[in-house]
mmCIF file of the N, C-alpha and C atoms, coordinates in Angstrom:
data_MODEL
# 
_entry.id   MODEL 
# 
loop_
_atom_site.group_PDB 
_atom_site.id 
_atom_site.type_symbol 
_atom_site.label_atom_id 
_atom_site.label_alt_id 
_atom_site.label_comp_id 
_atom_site.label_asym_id 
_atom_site.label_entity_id 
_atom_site.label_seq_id 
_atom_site.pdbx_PDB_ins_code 
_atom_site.Cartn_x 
_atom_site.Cartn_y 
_atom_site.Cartn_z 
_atom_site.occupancy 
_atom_site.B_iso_or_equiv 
_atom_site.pdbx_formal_charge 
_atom_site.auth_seq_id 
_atom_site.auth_comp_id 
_atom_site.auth_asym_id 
_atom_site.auth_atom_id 
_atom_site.pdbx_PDB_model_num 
ATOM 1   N N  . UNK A 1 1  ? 128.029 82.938  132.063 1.00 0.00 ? 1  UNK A N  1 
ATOM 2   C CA . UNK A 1 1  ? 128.897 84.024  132.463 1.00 0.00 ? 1  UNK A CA 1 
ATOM 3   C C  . UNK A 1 1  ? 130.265 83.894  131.818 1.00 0.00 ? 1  UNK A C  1 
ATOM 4   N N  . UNK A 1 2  ? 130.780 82.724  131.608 1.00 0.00 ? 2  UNK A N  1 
ATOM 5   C CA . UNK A 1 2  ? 132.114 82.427  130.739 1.00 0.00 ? 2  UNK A CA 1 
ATOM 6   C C  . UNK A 1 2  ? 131.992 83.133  129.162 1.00 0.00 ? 2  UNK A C  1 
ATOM 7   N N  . UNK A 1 3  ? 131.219 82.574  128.461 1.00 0.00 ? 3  UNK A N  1 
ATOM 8   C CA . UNK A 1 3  ? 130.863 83.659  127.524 1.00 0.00 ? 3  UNK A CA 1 
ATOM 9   C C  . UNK A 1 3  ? 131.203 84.270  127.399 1.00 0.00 ? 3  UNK A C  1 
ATOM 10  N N  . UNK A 1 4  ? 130.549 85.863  128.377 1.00 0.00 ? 4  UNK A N  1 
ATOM 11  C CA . UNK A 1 4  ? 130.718 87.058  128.493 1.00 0.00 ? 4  UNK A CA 1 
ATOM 12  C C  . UNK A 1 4  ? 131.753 87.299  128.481 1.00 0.00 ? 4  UNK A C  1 
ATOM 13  N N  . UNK A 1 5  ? 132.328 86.634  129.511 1.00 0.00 ? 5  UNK A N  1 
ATOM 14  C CA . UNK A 1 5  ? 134.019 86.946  129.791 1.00 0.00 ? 5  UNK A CA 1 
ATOM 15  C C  . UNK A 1 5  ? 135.205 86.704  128.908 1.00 0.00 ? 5  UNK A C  1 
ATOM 16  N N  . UNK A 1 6  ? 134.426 85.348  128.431 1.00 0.00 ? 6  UNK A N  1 
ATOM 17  C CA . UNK A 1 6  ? 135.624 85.165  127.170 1.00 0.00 ? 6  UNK A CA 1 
ATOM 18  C C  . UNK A 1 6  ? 135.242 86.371  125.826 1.00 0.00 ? 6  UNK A C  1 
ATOM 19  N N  . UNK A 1 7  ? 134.342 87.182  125.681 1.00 0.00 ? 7  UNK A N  1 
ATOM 20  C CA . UNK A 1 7  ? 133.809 87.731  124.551 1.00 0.00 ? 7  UNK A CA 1 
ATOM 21  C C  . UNK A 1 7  ? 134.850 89.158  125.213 1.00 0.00 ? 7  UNK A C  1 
ATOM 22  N N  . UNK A 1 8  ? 134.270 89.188  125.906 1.00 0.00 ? 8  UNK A N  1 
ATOM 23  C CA . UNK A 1 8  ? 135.472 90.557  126.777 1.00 0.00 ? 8  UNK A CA 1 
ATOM 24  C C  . UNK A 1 8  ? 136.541 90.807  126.651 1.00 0.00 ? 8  UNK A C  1 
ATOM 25  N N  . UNK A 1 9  ? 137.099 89.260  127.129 1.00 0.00 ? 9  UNK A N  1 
ATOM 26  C CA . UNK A 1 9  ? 138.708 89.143  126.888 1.00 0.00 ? 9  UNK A CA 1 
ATOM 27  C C  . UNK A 1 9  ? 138.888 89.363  125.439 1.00 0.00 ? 9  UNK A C  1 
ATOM 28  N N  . UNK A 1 10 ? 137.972 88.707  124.588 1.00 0.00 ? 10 UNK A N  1 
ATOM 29  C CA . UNK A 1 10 ? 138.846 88.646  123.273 1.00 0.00 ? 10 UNK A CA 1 
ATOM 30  C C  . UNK A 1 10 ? 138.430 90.221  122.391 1.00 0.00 ? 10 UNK A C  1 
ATOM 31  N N  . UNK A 1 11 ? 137.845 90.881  122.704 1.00 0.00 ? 11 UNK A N  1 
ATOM 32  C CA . UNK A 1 11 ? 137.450 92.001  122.587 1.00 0.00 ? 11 UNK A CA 1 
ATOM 33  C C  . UNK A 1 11 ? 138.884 92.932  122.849 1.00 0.00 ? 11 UNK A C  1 
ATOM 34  N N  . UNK A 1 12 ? 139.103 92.669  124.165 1.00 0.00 ? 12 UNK A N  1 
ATOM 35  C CA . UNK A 1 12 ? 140.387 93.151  124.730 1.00 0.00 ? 12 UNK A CA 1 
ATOM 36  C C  . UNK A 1 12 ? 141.655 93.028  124.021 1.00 0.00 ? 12 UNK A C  1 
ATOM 37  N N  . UNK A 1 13 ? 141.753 91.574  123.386 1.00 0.00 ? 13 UNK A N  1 
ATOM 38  C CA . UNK A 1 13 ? 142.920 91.473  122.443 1.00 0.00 ? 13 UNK A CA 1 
ATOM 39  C C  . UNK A 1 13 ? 143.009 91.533  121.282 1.00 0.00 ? 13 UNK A C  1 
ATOM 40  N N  . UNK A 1 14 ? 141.470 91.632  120.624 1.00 0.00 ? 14 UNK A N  1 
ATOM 41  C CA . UNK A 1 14 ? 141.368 92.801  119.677 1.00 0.00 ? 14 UNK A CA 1 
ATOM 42  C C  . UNK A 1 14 ? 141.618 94.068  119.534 1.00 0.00 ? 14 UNK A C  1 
ATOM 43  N N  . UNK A 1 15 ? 140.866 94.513  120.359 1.00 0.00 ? 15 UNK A N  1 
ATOM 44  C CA . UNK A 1 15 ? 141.662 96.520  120.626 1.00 0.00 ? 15 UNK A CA 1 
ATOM 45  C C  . UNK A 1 15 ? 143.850 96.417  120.826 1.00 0.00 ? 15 UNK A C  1 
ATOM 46  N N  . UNK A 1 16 ? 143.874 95.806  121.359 1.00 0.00 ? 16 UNK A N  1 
ATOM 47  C CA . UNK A 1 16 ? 144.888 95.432  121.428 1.00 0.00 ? 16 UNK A CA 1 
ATOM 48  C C  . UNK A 1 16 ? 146.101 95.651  120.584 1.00 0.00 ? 16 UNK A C  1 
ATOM 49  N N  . UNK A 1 17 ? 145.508 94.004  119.500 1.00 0.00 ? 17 UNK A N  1 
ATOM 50  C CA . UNK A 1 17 ? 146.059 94.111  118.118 1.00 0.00 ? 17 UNK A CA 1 
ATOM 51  C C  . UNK A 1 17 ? 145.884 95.128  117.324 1.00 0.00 ? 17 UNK A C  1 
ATOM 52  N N  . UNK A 1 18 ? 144.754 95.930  117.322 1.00 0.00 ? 18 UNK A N  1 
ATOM 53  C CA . UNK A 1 18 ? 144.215 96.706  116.648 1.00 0.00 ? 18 UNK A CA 1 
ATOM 54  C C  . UNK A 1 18 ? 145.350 98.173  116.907 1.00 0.00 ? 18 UNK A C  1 
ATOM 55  N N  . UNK A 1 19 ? 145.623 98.092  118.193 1.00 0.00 ? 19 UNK A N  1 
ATOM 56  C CA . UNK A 1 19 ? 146.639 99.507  118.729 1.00 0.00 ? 19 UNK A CA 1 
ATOM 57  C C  . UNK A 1 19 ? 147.659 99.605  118.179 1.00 0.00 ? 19 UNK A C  1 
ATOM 58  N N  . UNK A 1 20 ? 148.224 97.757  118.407 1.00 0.00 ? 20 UNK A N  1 
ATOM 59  C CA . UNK A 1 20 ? 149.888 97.808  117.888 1.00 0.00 ? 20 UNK A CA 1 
ATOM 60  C C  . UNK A 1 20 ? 150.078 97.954  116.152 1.00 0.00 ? 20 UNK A C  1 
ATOM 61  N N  . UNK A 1 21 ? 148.958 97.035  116.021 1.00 0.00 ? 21 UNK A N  1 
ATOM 62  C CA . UNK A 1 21 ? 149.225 97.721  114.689 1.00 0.00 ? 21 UNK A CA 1 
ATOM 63  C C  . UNK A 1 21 ? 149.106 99.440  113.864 1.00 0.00 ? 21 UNK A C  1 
ATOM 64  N N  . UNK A 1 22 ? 148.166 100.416 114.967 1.00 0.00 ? 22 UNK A N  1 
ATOM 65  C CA . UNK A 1 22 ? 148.510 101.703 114.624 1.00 0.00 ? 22 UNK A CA 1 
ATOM 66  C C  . UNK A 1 22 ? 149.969 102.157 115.015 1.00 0.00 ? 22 UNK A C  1 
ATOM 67  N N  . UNK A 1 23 ? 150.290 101.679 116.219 1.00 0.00 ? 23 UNK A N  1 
ATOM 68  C CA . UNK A 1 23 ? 151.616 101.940 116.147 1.00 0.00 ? 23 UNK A CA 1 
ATOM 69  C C  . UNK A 1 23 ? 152.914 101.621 114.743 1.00 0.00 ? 23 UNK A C  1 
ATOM 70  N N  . UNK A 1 24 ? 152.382 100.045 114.817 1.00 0.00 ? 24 UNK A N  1 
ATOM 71  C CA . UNK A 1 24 ? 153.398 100.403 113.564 1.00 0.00 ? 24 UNK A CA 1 
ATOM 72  C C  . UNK A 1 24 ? 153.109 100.960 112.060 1.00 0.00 ? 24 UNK A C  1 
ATOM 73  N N  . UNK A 1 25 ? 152.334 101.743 112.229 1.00 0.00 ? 25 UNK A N  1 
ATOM 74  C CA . UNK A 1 25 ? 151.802 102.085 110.833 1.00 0.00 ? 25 UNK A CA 1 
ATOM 75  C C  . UNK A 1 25 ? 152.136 103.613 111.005 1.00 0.00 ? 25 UNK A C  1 
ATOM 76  N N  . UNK A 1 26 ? 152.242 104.199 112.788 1.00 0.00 ? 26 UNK A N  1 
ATOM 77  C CA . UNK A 1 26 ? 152.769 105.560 112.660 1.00 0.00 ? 26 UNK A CA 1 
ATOM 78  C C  . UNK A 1 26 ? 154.703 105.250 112.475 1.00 0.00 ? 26 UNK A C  1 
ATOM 79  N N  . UNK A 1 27 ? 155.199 104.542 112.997 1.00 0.00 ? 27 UNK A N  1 
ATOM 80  C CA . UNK A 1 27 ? 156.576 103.720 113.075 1.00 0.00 ? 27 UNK A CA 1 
ATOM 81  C C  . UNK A 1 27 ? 156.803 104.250 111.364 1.00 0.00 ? 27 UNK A C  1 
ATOM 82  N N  . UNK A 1 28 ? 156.366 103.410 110.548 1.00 0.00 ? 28 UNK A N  1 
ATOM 83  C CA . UNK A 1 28 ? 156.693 103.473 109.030 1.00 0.00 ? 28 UNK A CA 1 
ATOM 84  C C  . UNK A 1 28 ? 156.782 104.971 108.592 1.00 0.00 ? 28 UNK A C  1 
ATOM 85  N N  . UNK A 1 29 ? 155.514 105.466 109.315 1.00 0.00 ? 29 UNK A N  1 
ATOM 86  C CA . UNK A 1 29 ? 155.363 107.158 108.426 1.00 0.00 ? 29 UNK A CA 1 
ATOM 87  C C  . UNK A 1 29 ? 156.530 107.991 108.713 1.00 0.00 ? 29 UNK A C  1 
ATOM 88  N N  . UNK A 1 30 ? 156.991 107.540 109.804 1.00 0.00 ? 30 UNK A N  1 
ATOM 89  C CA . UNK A 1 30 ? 158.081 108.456 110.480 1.00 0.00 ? 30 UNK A CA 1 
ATOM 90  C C  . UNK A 1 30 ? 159.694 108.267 110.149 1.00 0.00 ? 30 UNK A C  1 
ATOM 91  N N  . UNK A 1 31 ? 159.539 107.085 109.866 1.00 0.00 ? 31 UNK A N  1 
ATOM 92  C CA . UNK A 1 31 ? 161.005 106.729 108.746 1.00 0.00 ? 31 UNK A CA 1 
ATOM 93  C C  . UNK A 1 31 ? 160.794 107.105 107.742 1.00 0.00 ? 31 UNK A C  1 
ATOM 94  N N  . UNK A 1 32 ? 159.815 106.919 106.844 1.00 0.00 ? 32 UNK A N  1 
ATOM 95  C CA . UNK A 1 32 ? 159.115 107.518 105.837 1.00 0.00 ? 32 UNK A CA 1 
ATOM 96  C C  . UNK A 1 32 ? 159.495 108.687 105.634 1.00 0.00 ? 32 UNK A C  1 
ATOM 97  N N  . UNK A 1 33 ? 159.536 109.657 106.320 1.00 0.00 ? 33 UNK A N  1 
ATOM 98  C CA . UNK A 1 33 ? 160.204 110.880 106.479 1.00 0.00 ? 33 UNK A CA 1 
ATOM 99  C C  . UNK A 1 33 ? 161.338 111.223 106.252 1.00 0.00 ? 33 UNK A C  1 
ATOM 100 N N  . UNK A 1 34 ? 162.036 110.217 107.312 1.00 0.00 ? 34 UNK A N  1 
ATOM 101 C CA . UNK A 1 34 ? 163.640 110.343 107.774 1.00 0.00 ? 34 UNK A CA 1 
ATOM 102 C C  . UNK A 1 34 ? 164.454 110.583 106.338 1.00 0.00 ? 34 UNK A C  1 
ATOM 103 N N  . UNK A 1 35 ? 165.707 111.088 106.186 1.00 0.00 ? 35 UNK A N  1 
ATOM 104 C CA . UNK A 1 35 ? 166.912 110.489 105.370 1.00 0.00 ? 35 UNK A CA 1 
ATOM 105 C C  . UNK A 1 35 ? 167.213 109.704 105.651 1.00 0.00 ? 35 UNK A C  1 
ATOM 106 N N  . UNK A 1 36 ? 168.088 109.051 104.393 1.00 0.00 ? 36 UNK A N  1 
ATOM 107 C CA . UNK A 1 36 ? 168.591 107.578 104.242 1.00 0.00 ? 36 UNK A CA 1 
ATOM 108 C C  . UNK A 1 36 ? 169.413 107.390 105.069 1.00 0.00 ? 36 UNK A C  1 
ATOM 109 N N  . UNK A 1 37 ? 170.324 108.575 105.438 1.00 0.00 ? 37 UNK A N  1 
ATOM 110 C CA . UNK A 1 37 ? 171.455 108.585 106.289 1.00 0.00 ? 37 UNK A CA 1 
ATOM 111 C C  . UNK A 1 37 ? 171.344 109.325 107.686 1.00 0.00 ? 37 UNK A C  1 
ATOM 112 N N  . UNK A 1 38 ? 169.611 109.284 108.306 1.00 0.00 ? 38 UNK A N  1 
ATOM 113 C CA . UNK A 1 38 ? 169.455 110.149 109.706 1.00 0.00 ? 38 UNK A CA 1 
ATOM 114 C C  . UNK A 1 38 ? 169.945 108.714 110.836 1.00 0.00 ? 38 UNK A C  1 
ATOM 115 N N  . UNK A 1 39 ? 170.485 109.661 111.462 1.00 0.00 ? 39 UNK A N  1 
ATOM 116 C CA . UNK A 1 39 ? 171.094 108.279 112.727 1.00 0.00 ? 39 UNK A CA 1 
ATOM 117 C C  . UNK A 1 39 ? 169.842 108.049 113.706 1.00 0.00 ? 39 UNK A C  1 
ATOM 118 N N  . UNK A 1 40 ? 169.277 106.777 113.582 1.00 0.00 ? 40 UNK A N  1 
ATOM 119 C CA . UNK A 1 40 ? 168.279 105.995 114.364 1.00 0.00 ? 40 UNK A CA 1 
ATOM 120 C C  . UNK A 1 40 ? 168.630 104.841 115.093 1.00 0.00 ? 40 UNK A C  1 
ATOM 121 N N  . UNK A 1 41 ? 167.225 104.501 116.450 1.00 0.00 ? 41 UNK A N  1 
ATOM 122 C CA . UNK A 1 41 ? 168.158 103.620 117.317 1.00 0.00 ? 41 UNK A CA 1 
ATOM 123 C C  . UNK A 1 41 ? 167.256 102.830 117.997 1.00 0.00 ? 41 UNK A C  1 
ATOM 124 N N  . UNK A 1 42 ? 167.729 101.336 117.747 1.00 0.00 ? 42 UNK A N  1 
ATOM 125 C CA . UNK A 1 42 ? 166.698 100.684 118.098 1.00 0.00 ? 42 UNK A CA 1 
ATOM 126 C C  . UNK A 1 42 ? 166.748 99.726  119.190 1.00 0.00 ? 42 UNK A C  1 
ATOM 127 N N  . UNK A 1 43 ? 165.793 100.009 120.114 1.00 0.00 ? 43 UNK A N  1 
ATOM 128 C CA . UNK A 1 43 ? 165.743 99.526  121.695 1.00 0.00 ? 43 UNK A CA 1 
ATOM 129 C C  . UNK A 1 43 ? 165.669 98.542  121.710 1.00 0.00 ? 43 UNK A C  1 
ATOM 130 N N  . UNK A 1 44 ? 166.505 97.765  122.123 1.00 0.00 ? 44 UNK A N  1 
ATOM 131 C CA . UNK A 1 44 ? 166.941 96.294  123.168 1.00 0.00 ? 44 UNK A CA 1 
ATOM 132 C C  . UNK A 1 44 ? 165.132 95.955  123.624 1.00 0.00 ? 44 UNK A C  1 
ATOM 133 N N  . UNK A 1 45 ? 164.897 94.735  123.287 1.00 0.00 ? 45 UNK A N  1 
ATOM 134 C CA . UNK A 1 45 ? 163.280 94.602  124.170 1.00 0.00 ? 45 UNK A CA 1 
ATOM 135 C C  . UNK A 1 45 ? 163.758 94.409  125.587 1.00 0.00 ? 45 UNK A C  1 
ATOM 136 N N  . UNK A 1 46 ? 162.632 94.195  126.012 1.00 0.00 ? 46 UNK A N  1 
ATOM 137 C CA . UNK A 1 46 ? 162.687 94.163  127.511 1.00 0.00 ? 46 UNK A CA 1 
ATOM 138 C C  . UNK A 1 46 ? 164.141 94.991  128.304 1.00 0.00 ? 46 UNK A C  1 
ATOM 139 N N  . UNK A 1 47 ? 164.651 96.102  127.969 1.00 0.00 ? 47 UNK A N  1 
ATOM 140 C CA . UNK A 1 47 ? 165.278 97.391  128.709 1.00 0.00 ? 47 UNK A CA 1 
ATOM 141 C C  . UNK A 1 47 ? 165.802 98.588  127.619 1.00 0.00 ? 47 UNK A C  1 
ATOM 142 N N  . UNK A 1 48 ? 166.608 99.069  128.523 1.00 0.00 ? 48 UNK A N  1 
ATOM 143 C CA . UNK A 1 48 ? 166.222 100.517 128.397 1.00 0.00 ? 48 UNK A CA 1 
ATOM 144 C C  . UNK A 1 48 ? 167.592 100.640 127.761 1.00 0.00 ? 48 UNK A C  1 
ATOM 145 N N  . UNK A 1 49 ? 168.251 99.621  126.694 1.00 0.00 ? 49 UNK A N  1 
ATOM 146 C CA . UNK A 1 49 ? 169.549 99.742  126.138 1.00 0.00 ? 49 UNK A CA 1 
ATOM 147 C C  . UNK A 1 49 ? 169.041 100.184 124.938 1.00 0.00 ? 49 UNK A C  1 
ATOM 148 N N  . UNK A 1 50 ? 169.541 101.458 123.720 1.00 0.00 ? 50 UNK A N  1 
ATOM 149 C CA . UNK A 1 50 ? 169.410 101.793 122.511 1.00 0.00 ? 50 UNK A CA 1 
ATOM 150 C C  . UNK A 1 50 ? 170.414 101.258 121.731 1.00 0.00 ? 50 UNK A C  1 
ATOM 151 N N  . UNK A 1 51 ? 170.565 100.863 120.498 1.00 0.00 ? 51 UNK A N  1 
ATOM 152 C CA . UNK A 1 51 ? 171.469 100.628 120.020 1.00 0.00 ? 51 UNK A CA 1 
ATOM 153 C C  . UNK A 1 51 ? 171.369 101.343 118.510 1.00 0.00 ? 51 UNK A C  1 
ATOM 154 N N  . UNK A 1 52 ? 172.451 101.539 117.821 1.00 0.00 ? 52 UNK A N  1 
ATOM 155 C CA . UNK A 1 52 ? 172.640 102.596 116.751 1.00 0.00 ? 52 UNK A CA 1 
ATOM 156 C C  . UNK A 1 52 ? 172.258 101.755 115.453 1.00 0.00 ? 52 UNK A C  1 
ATOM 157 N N  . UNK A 1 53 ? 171.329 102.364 115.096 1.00 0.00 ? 53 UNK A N  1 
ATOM 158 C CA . UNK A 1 53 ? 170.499 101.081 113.780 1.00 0.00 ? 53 UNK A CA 1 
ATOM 159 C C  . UNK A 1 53 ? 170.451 102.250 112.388 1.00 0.00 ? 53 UNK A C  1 
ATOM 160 N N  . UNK A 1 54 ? 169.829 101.990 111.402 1.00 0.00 ? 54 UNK A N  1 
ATOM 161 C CA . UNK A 1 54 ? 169.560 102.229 110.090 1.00 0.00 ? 54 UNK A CA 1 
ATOM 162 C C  . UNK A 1 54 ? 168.033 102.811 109.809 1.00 0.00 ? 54 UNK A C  1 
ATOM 163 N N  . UNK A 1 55 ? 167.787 103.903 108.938 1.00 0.00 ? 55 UNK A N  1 
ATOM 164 C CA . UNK A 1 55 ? 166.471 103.705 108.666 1.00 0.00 ? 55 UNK A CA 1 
ATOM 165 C C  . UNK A 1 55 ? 166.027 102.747 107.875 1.00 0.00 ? 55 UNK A C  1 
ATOM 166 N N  . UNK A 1 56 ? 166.724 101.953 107.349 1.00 0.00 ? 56 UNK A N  1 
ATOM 167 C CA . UNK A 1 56 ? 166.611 100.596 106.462 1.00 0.00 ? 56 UNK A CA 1 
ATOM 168 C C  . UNK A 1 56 ? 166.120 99.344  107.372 1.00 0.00 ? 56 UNK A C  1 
ATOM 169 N N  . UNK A 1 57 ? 166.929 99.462  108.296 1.00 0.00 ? 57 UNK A N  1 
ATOM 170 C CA . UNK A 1 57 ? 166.621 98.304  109.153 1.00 0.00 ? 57 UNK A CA 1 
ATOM 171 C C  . UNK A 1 57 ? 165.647 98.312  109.837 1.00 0.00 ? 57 UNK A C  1 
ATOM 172 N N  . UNK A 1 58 ? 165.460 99.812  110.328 1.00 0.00 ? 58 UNK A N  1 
ATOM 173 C CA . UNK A 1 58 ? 164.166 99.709  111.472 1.00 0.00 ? 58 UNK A CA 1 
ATOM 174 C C  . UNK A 1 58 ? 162.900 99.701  110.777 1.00 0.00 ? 58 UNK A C  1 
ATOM 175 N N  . UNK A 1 59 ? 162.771 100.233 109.043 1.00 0.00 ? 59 UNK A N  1 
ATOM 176 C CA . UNK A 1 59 ? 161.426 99.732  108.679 1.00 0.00 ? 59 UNK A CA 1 
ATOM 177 C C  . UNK A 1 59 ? 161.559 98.824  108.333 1.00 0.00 ? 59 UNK A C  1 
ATOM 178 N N  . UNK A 1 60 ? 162.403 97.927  107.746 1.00 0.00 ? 60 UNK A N  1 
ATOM 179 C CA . UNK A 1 60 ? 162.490 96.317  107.770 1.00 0.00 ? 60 UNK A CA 1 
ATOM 180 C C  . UNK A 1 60 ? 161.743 95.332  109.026 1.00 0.00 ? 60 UNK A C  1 
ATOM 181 N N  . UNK A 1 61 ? 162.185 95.979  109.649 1.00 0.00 ? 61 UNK A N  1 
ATOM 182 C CA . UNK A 1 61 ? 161.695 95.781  111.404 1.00 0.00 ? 61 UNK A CA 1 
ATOM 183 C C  . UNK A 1 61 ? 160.717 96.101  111.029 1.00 0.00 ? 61 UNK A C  1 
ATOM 184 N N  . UNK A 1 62 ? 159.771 97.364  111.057 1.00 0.00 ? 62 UNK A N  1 
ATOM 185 C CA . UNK A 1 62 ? 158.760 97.525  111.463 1.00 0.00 ? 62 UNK A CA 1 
ATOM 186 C C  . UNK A 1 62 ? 157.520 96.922  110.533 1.00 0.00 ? 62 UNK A C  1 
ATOM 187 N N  . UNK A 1 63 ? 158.274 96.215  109.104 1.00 0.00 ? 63 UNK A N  1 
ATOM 188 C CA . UNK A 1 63 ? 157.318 95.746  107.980 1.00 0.00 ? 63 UNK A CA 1 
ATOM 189 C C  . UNK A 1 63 ? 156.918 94.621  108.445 1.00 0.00 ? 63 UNK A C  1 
ATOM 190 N N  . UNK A 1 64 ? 157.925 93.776  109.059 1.00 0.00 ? 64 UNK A N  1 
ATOM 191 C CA . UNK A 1 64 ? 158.125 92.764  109.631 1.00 0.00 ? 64 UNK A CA 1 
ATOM 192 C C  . UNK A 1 64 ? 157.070 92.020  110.888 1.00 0.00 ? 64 UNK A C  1 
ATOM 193 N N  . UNK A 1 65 ? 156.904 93.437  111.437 1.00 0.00 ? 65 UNK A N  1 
ATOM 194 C CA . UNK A 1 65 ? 156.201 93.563  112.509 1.00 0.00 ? 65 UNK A CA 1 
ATOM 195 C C  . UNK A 1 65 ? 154.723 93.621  112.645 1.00 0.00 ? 65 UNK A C  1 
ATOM 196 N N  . UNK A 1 66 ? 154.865 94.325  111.237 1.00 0.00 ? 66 UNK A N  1 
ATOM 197 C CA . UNK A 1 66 ? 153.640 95.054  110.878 1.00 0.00 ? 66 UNK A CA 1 
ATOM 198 C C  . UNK A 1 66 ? 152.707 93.776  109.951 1.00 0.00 ? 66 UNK A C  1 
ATOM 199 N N  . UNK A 1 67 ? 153.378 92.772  109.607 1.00 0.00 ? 67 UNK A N  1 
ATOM 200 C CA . UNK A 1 67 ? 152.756 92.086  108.656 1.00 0.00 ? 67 UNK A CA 1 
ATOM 201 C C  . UNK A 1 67 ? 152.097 90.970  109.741 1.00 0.00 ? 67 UNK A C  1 
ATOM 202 N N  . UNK A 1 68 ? 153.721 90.715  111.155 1.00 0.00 ? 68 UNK A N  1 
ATOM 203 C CA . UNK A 1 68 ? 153.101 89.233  111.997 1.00 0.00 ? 68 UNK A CA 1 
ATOM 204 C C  . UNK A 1 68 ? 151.706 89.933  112.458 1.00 0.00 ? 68 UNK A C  1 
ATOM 205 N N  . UNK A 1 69 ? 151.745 91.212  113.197 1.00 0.00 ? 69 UNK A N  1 
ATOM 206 C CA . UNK A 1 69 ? 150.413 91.640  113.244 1.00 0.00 ? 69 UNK A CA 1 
ATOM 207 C C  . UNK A 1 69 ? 149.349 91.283  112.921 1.00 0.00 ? 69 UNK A C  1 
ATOM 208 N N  . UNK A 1 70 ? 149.461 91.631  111.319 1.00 0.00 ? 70 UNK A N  1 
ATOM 209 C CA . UNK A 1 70 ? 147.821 91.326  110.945 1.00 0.00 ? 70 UNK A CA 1 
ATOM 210 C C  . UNK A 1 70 ? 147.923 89.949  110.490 1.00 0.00 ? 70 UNK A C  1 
ATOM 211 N N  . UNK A 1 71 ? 148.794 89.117  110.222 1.00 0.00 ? 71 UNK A N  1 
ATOM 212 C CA . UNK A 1 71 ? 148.481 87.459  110.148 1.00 0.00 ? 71 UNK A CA 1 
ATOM 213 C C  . UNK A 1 71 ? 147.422 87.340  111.730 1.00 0.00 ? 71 UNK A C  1 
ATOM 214 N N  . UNK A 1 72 ? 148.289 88.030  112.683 1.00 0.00 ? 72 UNK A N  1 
ATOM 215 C CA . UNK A 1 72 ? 147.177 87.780  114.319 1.00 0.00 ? 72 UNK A CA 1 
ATOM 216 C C  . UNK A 1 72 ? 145.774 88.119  114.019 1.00 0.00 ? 72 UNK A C  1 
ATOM 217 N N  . UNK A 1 73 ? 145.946 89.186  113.618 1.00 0.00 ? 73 UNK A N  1 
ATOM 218 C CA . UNK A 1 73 ? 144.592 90.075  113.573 1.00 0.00 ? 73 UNK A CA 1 
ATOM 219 C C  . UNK A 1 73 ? 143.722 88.800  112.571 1.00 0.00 ? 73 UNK A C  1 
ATOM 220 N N  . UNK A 1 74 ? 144.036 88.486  111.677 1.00 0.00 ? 74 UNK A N  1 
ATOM 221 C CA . UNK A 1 74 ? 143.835 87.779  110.545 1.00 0.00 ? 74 UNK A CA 1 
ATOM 222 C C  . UNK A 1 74 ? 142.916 86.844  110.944 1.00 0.00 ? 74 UNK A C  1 
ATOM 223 N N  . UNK A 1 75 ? 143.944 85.666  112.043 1.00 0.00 ? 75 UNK A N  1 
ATOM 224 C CA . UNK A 1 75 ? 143.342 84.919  112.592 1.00 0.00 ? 75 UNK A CA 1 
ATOM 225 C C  . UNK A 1 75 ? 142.282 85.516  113.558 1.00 0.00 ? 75 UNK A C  1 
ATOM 226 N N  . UNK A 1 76 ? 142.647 86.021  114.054 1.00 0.00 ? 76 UNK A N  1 
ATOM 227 C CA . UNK A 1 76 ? 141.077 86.428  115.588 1.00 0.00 ? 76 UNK A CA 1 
ATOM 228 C C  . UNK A 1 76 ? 140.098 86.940  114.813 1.00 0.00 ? 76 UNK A C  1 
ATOM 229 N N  . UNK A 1 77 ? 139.976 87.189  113.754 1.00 0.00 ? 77 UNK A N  1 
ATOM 230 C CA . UNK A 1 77 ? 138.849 87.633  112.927 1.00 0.00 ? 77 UNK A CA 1 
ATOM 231 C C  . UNK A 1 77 ? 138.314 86.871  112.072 1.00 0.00 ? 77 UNK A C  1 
ATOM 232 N N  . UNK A 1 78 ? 138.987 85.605  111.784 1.00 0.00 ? 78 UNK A N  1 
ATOM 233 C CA . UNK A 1 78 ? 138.896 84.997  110.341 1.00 0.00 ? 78 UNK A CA 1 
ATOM 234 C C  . UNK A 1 78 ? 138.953 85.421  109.316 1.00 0.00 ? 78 UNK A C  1 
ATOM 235 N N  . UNK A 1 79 ? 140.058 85.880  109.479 1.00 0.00 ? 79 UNK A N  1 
ATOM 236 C CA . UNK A 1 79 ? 140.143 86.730  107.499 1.00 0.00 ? 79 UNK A CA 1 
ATOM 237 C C  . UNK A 1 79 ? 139.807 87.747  107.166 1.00 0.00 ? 79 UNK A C  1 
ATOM 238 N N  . UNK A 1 80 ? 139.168 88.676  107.757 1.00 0.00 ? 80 UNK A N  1 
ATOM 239 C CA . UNK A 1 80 ? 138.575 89.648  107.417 1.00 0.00 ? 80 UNK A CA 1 
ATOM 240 C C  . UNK A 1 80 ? 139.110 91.139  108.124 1.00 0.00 ? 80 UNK A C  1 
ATOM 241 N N  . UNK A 1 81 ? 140.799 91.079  108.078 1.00 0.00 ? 81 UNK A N  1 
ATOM 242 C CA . UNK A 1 81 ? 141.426 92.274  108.418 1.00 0.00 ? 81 UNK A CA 1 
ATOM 243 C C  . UNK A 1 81 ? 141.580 92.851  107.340 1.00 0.00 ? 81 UNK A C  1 
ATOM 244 N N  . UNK A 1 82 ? 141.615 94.297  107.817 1.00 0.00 ? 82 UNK A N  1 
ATOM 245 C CA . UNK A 1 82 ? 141.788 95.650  106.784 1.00 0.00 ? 82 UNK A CA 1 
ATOM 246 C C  . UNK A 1 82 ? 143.259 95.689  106.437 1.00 0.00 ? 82 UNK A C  1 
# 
């Protein structure tokens, strides 16, 4: 029954990884968009403070983000992320 459960769980933090990384892949498209000079703002983790950021910085951020991602993904799969 552990098995199962552990196959579940890790199933679970697959879909998971699998989400955040669509998120940041819609994140990019949408700066992607932006002007160089549109005023963007990037949230404090854990609350609800914005602070006045760059579109430079926040896809820096989000490349950033986007890469620890799939090193995760990387590992829980053995190598074989898209």
């Amino acid at each position: 029954m552990d098995a199962l459960t552990d196959s579940g769980s890790g199933n679970q933090a697959f879909e998971a990884k699998s989400a955040e990384v669509s998120v940041q892949k819609v994140i990019q498209s949408e700066l992607s968009q932006l002007r160089d000079k549109a005023k963007v703002y990037h949230k404090q983790p854990n609350s609800n403070i914005f602070f006045l950021s760059s579109v430079e910085k926040e896809m820096d951020r989000s490349k950033k983000a986007l890469d620890d991602l799939t090193k995760e993904y990387q590992v829980m799969h053995g190598g074989n992320a898209k």
